[in-house]
FIGUZA-311448 format. One line per field, with one value per atom (N, C-alpha, C, CB): residue in one letter; chain; atom name; x, y, z. Coordinates in nm, 3 decimals, decimal comma. Glycine has a CB too. Example, Ala and Ser with C-alpha at 12.3 -4.5 7.8 and 13.67 -1.06 7.14 Angstrom:
# residues 2
residuo	[a; a; a; a; s; s; s; s]
cadena	[A; A; A; A; A; A; A; A]
atomo	[N; CA; C; CB; N; CA; C; CB]
X	[1,319; 1,230; 1,320; 1,131; 1,285; 1,367; 1,290; 1,408]
Y	[-0,569; -0,450; -0,330; -0,447; -0,225; -0,106; 0,003; -0,060]
Z	[0,780; 0,780; 0,780; 0,905; 0,708; 0,714; 0,787; 0,572]
# end
This chain:
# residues 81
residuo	[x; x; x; x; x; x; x; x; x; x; x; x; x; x; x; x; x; x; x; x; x; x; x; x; x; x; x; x; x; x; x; x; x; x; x; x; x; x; x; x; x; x; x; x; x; x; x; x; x; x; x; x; x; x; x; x; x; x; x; x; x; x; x; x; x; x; x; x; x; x; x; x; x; x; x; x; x; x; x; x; x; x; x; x; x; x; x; x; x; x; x; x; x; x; x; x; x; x; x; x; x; x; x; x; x; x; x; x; x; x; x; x; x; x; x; x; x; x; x; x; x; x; x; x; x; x; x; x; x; x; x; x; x; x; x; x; x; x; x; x; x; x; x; x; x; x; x; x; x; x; x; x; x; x; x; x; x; x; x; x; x; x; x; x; x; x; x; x; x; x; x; x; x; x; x; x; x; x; x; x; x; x; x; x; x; x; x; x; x; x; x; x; x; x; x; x; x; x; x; x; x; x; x; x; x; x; x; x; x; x; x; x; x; x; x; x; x; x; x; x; x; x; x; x; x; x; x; x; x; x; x; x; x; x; x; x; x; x; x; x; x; x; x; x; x; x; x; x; x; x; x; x; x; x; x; x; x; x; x; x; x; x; x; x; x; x; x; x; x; x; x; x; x; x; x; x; x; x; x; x; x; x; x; x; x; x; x; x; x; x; x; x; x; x; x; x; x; x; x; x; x; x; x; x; x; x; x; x; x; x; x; x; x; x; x; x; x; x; x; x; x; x; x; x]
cadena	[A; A; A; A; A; A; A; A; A; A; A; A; A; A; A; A; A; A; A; A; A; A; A; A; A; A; A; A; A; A; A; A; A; A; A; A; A; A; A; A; A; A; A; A; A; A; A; A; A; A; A; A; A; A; A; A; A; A; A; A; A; A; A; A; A; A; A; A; A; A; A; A; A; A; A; A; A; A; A; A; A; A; A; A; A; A; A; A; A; A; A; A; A; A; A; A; A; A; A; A; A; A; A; A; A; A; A; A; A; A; A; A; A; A; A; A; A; A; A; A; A; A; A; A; A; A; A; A; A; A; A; A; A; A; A; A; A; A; A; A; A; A; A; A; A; A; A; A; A; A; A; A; A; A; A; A; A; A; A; A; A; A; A; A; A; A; A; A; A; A; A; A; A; A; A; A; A; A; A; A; A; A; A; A; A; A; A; A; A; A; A; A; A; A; A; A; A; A; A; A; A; A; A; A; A; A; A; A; A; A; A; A; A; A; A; A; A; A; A; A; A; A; A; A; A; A; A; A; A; A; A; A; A; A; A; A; A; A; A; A; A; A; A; A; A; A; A; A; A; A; A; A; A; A; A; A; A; A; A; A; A; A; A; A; A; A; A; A; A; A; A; A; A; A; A; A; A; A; A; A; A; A; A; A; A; A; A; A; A; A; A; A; A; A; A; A; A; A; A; A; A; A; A; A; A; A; A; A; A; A; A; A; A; A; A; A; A; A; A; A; A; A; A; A]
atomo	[N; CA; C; CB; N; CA; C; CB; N; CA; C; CB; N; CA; C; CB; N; CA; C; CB; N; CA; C; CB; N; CA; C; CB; N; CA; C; CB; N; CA; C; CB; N; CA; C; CB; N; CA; C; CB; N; CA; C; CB; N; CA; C; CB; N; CA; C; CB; N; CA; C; CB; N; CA; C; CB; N; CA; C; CB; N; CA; C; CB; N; CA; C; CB; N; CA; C; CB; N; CA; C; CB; N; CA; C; CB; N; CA; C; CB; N; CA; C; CB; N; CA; C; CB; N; CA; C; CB; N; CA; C; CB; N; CA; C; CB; N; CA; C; CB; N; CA; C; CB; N; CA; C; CB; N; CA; C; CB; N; CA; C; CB; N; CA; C; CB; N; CA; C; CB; N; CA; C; CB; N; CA; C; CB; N; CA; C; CB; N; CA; C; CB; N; CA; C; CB; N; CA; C; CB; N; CA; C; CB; N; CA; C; CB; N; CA; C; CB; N; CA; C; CB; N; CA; C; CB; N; CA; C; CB; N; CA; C; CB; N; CA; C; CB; N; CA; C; CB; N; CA; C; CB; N; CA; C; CB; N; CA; C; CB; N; CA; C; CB; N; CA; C; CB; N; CA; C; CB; N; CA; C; CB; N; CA; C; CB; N; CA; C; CB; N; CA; C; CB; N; CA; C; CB; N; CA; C; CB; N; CA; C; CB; N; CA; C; CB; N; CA; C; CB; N; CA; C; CB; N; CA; C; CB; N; CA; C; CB; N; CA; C; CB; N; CA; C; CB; N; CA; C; CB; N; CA; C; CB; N; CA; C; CB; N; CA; C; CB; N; CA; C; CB; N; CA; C; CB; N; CA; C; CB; N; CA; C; CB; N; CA; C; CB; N; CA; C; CB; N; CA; C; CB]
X	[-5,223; -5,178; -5,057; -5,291; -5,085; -4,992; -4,816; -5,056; -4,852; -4,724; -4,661; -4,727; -4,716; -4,662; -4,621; -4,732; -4,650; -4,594; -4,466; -4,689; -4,423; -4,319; -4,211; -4,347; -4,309; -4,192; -4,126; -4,199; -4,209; -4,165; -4,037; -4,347; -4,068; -3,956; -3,845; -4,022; -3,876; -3,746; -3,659; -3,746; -3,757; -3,628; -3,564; -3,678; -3,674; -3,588; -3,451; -3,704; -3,527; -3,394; -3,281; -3,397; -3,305; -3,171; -3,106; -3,202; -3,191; -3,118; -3,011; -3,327; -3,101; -3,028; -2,884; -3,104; -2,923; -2,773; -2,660; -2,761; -2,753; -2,581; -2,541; -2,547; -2,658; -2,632; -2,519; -2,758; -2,565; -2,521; -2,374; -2,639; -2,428; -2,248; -2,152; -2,229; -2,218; -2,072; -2,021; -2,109; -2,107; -2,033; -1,945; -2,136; -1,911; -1,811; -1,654; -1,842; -1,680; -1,541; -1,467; -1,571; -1,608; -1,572; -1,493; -1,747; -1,536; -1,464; -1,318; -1,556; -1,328; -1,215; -1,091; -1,247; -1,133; -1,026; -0,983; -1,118; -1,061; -1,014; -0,893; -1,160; -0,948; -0,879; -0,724; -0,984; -0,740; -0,635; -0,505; -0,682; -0,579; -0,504; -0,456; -0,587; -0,492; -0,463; -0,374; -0,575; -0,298; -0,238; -0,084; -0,337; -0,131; 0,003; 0,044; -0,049; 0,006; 0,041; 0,102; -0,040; 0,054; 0,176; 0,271; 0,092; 0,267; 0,376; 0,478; 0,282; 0,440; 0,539; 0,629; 0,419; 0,541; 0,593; 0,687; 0,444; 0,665; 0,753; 0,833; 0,707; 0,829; 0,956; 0,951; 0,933; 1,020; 0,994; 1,053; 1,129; 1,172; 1,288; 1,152; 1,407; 1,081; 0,926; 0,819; 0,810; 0,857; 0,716; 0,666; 0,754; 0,755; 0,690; 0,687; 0,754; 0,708; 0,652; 0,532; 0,792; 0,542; 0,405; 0,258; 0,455; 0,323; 0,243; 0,164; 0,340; 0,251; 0,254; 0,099; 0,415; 0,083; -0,012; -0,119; 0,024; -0,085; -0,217; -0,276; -0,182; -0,259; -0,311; -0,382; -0,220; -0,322; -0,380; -0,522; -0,256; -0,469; -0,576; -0,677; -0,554; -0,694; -0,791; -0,868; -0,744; -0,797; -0,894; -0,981; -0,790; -0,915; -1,014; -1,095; -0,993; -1,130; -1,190; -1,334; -1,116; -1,261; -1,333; -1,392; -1,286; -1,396; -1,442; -1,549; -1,330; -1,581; -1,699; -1,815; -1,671; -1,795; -1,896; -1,895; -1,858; -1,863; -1,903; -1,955; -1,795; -1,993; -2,109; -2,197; -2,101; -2,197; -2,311; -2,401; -2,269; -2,293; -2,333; -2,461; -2,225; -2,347; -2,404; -2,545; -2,283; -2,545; -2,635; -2,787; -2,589; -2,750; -2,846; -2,900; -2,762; -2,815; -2,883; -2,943; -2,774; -2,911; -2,994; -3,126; -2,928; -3,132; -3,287; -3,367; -3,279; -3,305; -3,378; -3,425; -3,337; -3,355; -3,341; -3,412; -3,147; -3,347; -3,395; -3,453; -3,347; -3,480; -3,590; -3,711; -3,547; -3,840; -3,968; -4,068; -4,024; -4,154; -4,252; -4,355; -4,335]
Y	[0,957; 1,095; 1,122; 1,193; 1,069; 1,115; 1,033; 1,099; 0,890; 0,842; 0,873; 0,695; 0,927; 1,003; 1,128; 1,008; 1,210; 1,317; 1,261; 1,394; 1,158; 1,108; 1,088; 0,995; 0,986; 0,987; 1,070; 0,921; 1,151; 1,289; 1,368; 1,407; 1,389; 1,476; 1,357; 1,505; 1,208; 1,167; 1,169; 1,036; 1,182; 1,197; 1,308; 1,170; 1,432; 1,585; 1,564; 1,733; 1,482; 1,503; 1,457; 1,414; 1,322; 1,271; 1,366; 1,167; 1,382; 1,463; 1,643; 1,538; 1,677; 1,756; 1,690; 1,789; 1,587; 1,543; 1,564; 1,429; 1,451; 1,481; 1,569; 1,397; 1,677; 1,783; 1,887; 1,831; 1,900; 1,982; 1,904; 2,017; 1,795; 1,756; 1,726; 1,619; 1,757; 1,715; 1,865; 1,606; 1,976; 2,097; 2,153; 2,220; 2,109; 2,148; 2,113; 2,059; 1,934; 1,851; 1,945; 1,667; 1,950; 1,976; 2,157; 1,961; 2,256; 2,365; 2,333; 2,472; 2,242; 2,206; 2,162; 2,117; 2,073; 1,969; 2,077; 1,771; 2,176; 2,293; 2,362; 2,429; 2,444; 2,523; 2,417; 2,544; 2,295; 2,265; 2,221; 2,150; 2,207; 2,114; 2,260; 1,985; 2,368; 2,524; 2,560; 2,622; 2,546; 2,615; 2,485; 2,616; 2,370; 2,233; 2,296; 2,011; 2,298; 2,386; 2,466; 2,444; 2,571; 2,697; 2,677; 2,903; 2,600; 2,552; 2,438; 2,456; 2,363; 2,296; 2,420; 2,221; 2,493; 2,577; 2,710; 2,640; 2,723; 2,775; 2,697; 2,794; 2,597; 2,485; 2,382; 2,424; 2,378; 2,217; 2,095; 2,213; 2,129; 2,066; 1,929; 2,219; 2,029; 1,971; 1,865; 2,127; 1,934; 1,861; 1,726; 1,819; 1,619; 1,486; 1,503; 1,355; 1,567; 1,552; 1,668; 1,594; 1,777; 1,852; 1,766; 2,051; 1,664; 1,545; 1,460; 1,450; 1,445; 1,349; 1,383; 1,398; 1,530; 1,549; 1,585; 1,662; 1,629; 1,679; 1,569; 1,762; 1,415; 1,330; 1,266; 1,264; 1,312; 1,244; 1,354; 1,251; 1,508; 1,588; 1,567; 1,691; 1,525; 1,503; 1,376; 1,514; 1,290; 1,159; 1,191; 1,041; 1,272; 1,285; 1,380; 1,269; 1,514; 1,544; 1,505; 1,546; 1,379; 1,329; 1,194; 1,330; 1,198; 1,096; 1,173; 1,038; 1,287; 1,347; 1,363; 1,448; 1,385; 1,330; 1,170; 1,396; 1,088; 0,973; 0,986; 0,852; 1,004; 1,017; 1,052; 1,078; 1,185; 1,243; 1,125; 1,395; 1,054; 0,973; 0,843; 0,949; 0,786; 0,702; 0,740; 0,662; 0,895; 0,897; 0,947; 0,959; 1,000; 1,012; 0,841; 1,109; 0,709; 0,617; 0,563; 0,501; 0,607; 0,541; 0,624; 0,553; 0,715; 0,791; 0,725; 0,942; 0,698; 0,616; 0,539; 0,575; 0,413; 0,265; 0,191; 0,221; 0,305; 0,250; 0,283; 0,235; 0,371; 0,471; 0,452; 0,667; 0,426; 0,382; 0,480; 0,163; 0,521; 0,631; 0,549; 0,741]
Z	[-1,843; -1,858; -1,769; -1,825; -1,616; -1,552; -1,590; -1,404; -1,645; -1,658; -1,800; -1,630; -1,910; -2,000; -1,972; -2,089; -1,870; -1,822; -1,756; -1,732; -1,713; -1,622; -1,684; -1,557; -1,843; -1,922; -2,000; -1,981; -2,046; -2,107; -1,970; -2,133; -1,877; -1,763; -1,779; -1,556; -1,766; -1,730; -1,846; -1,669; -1,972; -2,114; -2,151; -2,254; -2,079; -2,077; -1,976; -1,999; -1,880; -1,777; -1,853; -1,629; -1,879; -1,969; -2,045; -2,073; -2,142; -2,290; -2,210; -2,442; -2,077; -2,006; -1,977; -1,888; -1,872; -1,837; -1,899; -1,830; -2,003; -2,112; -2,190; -2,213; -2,231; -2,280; -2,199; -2,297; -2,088; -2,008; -1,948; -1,905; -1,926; -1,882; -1,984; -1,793; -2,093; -2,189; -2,228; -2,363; -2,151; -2,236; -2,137; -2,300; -2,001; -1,904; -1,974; -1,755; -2,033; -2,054; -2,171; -2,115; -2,241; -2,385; -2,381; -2,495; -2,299; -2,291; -2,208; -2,224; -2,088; -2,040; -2,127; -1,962; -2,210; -2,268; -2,420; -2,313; -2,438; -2,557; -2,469; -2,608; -2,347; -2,254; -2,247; -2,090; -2,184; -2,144; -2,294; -2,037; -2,418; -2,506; -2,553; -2,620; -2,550; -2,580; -2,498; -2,566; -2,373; -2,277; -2,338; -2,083; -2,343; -2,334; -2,472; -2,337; -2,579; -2,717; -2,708; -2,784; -2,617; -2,654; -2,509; -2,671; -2,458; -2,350; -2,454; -2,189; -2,462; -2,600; -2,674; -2,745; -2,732; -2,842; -2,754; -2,946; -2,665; -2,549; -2,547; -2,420; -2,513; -2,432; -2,507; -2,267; -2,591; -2,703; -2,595; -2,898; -2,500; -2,432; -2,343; -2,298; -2,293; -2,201; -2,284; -2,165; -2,369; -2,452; -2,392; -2,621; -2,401; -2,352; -2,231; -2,381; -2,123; -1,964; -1,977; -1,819; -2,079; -2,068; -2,193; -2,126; -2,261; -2,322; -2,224; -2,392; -2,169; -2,035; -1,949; -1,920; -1,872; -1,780; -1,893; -1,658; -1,977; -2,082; -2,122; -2,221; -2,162; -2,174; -2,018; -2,248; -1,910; -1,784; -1,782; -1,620; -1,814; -1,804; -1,868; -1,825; -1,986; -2,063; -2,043; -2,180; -2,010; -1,924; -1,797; -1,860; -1,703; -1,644; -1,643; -1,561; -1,737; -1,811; -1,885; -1,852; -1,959; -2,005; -1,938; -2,106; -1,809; -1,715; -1,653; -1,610; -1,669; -1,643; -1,727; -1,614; -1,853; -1,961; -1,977; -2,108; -1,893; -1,929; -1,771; -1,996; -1,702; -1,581; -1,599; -1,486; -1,689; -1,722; -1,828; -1,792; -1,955; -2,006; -1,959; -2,032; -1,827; -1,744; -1,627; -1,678; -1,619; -1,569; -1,652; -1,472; -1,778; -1,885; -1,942; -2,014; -1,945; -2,010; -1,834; -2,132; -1,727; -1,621; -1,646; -1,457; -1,620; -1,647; -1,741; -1,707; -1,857; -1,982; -1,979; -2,064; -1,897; -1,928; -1,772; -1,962; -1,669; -1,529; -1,478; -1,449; -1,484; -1,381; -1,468; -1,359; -1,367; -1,480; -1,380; -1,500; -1,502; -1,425; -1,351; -1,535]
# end
């Protein structure tokens, strides 16, 4: 009983992790690809140096849903009740 209760929390935890950490990137990387757009369309002259940080922005961005990733398949795979 008690180690099916363990496993049940550690797969909520997971499915949390990544639930929850992928919805920070995912409003970030809207916000930021929304602001480089109408900065382009402001300044066409910029575009490839405002190309430029919006692609760095979005990597690391998206280097936070892959933690959350990595720490949702450790709960799964490594951690044993």
């Amino acid at each position: 009983m008690e180690k099916a209760l363990v496993d049940a929390l550690r797969l909520l935890g997971a499915g949390l992790a990544i639930g929850l950490g992928a919805i920070g990137p995912g409003v970030g990387i809207g916000i930021l690809m929304a602001g480089a757009l109408q900065a382009m369309g402001r300044n066409p002259d910029a575009s490839s140096n405002i190309q430029t940080n919006m692609i760095l922005g979005v990597a690391f961005a998206e280097a936070i849903a892959i933690y959350a990733l990595v720490v949702a398949l450790i709960l799964m795979f490594v951690v044993s009740g």
